[in-house]
C-alpha positions in Angstrom: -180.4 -58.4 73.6 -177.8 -55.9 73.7 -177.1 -53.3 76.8 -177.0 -49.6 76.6 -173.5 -48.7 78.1 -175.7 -46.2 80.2 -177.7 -48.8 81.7 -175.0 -50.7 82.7 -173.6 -47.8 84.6 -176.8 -47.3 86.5 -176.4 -50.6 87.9 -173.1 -49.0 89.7 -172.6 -47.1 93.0 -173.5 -43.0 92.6 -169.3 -42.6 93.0 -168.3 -44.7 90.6 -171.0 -43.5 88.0 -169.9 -39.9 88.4 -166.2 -41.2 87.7 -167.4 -43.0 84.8 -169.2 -39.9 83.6 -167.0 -37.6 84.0 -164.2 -39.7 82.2 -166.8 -40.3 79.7 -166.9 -36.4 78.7 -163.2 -36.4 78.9 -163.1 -38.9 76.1 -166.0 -37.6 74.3 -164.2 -34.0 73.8 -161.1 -35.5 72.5 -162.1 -37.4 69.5 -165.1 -38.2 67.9 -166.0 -41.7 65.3 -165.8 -39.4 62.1 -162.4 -38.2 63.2 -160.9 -41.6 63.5 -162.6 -42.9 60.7 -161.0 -39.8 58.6 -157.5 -40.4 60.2 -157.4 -44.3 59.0 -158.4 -42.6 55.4 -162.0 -44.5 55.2 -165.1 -43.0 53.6 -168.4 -43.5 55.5 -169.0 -45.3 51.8 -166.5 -48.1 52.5 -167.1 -48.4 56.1 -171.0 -48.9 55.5 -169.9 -52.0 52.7 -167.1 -53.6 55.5 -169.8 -53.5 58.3 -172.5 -54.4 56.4 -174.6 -51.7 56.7 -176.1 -48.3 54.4 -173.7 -45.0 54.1 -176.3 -42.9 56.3 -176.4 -45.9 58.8 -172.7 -45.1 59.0 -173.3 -41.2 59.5 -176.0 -42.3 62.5 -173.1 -43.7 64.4 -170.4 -41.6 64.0 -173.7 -39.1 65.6 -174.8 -41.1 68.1 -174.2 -39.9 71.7 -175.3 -43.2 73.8 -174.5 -46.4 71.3 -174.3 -49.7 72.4 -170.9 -51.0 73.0 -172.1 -53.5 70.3 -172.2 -50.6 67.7 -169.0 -49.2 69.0 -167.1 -52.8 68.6 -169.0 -53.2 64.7 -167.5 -49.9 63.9 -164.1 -50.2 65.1 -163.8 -53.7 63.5 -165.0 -52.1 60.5 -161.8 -50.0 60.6 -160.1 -52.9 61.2 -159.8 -51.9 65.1 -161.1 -53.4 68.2 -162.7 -51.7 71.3 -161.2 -52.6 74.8 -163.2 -51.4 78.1 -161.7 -51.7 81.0 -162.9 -50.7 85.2 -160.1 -49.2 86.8 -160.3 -48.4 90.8 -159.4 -45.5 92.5 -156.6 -48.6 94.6 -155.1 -49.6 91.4 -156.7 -52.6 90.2 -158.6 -52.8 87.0 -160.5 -55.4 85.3 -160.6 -55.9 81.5 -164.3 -56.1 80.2 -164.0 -56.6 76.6 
């Protein structure tokens, strides 16, 4: 079964969730799905058809303020994209996660 990104973070120290959140709102105020689905010229039509899934399934994602990173990854290979996550420390080193 799949894990909610924000139960993943719980697992964390307090410090590192608050530098997780507040990246997290960084990120959410620059761009949002529906914006870089429009950019790569995509309907929600033809996204829904590449991932397998209805048009207003489509519009639920690109609306959806806590998805999985399993739904993030469908959508961006849907564009024909891929989603890297990565932990980077405050010392310099960083870990790729996916």
């Amino acid at each position: 079964m799949a894990k909610k990104f924000r139960d993943l973070v719980a697992a964390l120290p307090q410090e590192d969730q608050d530098e997780i959140r507040g990246r997290t709102e960084i990120l959410s105020a620059s761009i949002k799905l529906e914006e870089i689905r429009k950019a790569r010229r995509i309907s929600q039509k033809s996204l829904a058809s590449a991932m397998r899934v209805s048009q207003p399934a489509v519009s639920k994602m690109e609306n959806e303020s806590n998805m999985t990173v399993r739904t993030l990854s469908s959508f961006a290979a849907g564009l024909g994209g891929q989603v890297r996550i990565e932990i980077e420390f405050p010392d310099g080193v960083s870990y790729k996660v996916l």
